[in-house]
TORPA-4810 file (N, C-alpha, C, O; in nm, 3 decimals):
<nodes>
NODE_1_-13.704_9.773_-6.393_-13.566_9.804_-6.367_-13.534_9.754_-6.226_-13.621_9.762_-6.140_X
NODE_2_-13.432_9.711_-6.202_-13.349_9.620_-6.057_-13.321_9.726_-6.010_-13.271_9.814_-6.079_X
NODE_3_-13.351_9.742_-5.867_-13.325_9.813_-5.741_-13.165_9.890_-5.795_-13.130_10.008_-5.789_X
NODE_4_-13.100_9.778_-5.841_-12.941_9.810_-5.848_-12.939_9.884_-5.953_-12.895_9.998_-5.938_X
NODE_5_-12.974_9.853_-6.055_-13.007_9.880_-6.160_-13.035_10.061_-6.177_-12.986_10.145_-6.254_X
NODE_6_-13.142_10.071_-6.057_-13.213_10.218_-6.052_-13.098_10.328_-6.001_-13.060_10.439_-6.040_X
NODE_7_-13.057_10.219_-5.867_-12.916_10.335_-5.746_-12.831_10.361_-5.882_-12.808_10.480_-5.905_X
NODE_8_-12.775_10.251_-5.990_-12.638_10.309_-6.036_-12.735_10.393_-6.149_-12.685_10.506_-6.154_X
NODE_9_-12.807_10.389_-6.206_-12.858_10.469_-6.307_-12.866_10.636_-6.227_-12.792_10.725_-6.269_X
NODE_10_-12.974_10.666_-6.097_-12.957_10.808_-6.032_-12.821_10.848_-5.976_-12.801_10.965_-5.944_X
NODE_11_-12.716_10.743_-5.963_-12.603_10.802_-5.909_-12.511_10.858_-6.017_-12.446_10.960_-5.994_X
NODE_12_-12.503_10.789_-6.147_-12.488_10.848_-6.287_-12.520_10.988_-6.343_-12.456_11.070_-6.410_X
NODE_13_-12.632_10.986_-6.294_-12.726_11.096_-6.353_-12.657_11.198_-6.246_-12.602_11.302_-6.282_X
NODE_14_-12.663_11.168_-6.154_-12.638_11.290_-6.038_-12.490_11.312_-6.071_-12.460_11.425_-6.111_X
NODE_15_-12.379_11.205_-6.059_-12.290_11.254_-6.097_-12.234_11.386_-6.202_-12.169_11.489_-6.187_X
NODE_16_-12.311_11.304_-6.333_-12.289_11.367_-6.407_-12.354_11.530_-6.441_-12.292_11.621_-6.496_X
NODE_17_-12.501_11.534_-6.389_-12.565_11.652_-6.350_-12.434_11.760_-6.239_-12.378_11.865_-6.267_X
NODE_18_-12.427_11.692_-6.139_-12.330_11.793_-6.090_-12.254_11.838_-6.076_-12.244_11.953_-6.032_X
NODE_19_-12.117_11.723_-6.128_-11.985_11.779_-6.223_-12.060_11.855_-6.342_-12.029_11.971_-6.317_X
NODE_20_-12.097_11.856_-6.395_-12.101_11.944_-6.493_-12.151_12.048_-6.488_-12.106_12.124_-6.574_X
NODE_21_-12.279_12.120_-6.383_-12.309_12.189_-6.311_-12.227_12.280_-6.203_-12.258_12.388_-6.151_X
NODE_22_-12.134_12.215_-6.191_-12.084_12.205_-6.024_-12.078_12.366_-6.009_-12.119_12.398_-5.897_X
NODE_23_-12.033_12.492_-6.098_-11.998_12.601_-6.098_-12.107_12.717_-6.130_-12.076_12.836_-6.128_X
NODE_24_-12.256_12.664_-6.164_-12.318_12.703_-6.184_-12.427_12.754_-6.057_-12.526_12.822_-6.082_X
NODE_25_-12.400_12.720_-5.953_-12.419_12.816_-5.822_-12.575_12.738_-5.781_-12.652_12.810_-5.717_X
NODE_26_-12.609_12.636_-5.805_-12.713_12.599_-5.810_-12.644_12.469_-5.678_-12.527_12.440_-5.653_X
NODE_27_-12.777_12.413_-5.613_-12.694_12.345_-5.488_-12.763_12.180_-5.562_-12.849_12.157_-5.647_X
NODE_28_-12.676_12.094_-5.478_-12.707_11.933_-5.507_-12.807_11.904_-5.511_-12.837_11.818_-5.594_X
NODE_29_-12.957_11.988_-5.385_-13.041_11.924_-5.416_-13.107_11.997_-5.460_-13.220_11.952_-5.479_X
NODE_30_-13.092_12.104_-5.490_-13.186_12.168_-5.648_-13.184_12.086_-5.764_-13.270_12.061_-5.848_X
NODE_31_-13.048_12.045_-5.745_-13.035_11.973_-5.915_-13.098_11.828_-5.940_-13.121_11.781_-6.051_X
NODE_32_-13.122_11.763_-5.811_-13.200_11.616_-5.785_-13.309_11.651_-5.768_-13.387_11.560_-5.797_X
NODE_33_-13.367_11.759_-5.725_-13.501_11.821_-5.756_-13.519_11.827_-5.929_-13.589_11.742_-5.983_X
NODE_34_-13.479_11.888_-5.976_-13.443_11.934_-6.132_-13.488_11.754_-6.192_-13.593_11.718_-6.244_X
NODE_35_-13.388_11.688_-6.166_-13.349_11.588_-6.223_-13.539_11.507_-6.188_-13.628_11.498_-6.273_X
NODE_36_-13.547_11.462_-6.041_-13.657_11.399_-6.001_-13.777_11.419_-6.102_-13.841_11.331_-6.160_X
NODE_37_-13.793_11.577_-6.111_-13.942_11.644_-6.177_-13.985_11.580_-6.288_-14.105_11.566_-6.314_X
NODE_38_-13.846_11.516_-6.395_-13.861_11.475_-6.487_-13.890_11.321_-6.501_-13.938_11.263_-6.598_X
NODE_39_-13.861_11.283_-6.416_-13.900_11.133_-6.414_-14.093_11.085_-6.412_-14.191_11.153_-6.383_X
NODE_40_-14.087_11.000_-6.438_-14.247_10.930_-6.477_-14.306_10.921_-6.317_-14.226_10.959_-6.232_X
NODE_41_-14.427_10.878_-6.272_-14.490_10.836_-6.175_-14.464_10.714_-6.147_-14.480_10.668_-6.034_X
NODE_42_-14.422_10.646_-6.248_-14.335_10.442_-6.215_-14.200_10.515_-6.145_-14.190_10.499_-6.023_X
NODE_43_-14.138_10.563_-6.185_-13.985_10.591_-6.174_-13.945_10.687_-6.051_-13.829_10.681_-6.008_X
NODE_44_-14.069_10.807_-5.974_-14.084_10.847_-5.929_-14.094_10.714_-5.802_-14.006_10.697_-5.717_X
NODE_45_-14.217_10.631_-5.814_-14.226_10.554_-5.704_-14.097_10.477_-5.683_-14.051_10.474_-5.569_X
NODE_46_-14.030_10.408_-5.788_-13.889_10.350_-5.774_-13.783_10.426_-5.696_-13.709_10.358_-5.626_X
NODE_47_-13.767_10.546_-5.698_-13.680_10.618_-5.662_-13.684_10.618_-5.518_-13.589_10.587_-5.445_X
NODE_48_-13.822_10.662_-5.473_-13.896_10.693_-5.360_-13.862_10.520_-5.279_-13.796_10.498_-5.178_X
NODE_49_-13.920_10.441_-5.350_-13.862_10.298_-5.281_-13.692_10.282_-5.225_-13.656_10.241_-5.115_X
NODE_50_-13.599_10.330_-5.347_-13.522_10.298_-5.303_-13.453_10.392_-5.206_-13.357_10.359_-5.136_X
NODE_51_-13.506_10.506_-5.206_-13.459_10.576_-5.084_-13.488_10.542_-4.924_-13.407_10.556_-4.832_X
NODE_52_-13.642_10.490_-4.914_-13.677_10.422_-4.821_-13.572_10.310_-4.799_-13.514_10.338_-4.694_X
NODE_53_-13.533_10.222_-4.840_-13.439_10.129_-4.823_-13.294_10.155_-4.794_-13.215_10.087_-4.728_X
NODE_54_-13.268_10.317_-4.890_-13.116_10.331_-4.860_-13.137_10.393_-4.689_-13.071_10.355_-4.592_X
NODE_55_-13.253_10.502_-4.688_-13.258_10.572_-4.571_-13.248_10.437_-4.442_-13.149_10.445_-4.369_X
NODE_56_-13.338_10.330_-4.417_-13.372_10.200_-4.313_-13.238_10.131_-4.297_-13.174_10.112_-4.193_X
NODE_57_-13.202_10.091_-4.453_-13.017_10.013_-4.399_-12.972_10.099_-4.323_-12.906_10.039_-4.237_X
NODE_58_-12.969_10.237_-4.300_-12.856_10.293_-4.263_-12.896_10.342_-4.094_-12.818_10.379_-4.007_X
NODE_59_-13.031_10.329_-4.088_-13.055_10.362_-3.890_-13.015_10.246_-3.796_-13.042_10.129_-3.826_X
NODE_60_-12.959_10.276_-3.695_-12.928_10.212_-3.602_-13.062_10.204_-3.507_-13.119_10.309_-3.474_X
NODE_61_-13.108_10.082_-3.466_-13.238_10.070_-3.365_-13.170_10.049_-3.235_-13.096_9.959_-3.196_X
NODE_62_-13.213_10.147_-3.185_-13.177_10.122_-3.012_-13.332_10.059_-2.964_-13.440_10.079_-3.020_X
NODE_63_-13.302_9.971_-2.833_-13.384_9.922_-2.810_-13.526_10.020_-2.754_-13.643_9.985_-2.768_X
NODE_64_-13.478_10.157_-2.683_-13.624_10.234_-2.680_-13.665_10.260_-2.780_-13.785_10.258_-2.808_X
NODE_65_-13.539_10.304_-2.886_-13.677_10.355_-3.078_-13.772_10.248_-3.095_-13.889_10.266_-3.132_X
NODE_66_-13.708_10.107_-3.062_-13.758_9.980_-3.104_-13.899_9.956_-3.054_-13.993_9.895_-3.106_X
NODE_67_-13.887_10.033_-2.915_-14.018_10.066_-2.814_-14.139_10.109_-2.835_-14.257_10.074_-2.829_X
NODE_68_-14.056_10.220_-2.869_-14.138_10.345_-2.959_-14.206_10.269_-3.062_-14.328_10.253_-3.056_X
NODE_69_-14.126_10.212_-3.171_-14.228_10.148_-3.292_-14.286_10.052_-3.263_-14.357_10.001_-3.350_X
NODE_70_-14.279_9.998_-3.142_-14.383_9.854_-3.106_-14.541_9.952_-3.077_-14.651_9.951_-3.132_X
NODE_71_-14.472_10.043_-2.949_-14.579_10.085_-2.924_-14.666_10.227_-2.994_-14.764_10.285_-2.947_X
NODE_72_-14.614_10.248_-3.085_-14.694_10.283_-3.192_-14.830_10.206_-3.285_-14.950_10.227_-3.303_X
NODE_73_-14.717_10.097_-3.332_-14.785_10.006_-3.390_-14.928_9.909_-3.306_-15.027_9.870_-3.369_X
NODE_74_-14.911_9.890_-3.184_-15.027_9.903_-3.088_-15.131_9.964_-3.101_-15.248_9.926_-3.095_X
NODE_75_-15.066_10.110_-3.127_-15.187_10.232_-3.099_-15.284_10.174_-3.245_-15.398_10.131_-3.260_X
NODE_76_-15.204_10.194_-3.306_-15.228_10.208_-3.476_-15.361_10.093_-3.459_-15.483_10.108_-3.468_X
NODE_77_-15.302_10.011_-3.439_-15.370_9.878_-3.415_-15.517_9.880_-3.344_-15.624_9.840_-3.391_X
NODE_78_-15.497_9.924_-3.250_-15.584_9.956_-3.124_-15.738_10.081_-3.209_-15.858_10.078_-3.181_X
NODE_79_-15.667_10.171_-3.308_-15.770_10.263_-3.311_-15.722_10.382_-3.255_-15.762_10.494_-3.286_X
NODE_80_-15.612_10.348_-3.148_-15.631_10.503_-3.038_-15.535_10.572_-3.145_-15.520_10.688_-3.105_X
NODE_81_-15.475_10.558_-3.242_-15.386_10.689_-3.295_-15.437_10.636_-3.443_-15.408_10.522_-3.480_X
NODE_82_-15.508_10.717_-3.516_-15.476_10.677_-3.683_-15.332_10.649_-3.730_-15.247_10.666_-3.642_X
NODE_83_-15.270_10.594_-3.895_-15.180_10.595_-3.903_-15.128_10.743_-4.024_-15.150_10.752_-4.145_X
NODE_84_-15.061_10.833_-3.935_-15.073_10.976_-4.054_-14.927_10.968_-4.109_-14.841_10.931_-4.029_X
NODE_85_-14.892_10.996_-4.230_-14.721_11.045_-4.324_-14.749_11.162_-4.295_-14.863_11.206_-4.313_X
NODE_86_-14.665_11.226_-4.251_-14.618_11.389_-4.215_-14.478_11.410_-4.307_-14.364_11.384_-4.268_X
NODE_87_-14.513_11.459_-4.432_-14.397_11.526_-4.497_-14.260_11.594_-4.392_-14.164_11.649_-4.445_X
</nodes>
């Protein structure tokens, strides 16, 4: 399935999950929770991709963040910091 393909398919789904929901006292991201659980481990990683991508288009890099990730990526490099994902 195309990147594009995936955004208009979950924005569908969500739409329609939460208009139709909307009164049922339950919040947006319970229901994309709800919705997510059911998806496959392919579709799961797709999702997860394209959020990474929607989340990156949308930060602005100032030149110290830019700093910051050089000199991270150093460390990383170097040995002196492992590289850890912190939920």
């Amino acid at each position: 399935m195309a990147r594009n393909d995936l955004a208009d398919l979950v924005g569908r789904i969500v739409d329609f999950r939460l208009t139709s929901c909307h009164d049922s006292g339950v919040s947006k991201v319970e229901q994309l929770e709800g919705e997510l659980q059911k998806l496959s481990p392919a579709e799961l990683q797709q999702v997860r991709d394209w959020l990474e991508d929607y989340a990156e288009d949308r930060l602005k890099f100032s030149p110290e963040f830019e700093a910051q990730i050089r000199q991270s990526e150093r460390e990383m490099q170097s040995g002196a910091r492992p590289r850890v994902r912190q939920p």
